[in-house]
C-alpha positions in Angstrom: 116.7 49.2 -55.4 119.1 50.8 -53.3 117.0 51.8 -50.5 114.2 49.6 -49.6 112.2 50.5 -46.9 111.0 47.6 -45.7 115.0 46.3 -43.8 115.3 43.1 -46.0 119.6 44.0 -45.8 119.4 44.6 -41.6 117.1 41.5 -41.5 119.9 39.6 -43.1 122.8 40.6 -41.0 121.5 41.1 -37.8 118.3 38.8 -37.0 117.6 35.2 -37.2 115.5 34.8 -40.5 112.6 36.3 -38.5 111.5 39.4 -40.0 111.4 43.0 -38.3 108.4 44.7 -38.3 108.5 48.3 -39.1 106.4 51.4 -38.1 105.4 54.1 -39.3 108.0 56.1 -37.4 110.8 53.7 -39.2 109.3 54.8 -42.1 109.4 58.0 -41.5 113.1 57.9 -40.5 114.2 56.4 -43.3 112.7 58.7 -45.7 114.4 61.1 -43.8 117.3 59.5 -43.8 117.1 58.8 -47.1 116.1 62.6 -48.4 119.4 63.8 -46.5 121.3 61.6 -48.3 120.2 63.0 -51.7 120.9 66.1 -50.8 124.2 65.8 -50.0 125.1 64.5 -52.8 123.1 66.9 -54.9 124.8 69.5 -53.4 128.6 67.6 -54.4 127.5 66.7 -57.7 126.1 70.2 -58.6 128.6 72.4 -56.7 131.3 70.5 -55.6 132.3 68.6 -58.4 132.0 71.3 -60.9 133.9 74.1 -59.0 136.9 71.4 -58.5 137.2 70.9 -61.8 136.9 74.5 -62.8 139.6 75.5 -60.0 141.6 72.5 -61.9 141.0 73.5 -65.8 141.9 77.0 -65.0 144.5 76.5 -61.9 142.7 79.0 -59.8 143.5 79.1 -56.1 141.3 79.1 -53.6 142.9 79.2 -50.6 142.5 82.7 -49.4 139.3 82.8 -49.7 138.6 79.5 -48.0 140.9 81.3 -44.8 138.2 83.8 -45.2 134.9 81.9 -45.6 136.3 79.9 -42.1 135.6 82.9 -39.9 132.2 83.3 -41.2 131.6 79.4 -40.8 133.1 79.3 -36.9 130.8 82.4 -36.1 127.5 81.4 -37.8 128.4 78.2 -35.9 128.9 79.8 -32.7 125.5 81.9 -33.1 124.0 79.1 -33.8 124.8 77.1 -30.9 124.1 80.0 -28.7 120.8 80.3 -30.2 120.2 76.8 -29.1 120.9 76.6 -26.2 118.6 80.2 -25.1 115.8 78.3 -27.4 116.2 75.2 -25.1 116.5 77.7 -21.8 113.5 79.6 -22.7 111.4 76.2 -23.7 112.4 74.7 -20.1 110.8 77.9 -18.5 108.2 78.0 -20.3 107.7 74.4 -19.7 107.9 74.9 -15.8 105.4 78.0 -15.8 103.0 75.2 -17.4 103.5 72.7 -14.8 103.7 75.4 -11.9 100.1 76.9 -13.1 98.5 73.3 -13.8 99.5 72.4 -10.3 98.0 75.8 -8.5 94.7 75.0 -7.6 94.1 78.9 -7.7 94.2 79.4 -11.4 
């Protein structure tokens, strides 16, 4: 099995012959961790592969429109950072209004 859950491969490497116990948070990671991976290479094997050979078999180019899907990358990046970072401002507000009004004895 590729992936076993329980850390028999870490246990081997990087302990001495004592075994690591494992929560449920581990466990959770993993599958996670493991789900990501998956998908990745879901996503190569079903797109990536088969439009590489396509561009090959048929010697299509696909540079200008790579130039042009870059913008649209960098700014959906960009927005999406930005949206992060006013979703993390507006949490930390939010946050302090909590503690402010737990900490007034008036309310």
């Amino acid at each position: 099995m590729l992936c076993d859950h329980r850390g028999g491969i870490a246990d081997r490497f990087w302990t001495d012959d004592s075994s690591v116990t494992l929560t449920e948070l581990d466990r959770r990671l993993a599958r996670k961790v493991q789900n990501q991976i998956w998908r990745m290479i879901g996503l190569l094997c079903g797109i990536g592969v088969p439009v590489t050979l396509i561009c090959i078999a048929y010697n299509i180019d696909l540079g200008p429109l790579a130039r042009a899907l870059k913008s649209v990358v960098y700014v959906a990046n960009f927005s999406i950072i930005a949206l992060t970072i006013w979703g993390n401002q507006r949490l930390k507000q939010k946050e302090r209004g909590l503690q402010a009004r737990g900490a007034d004895p008036s309310s």
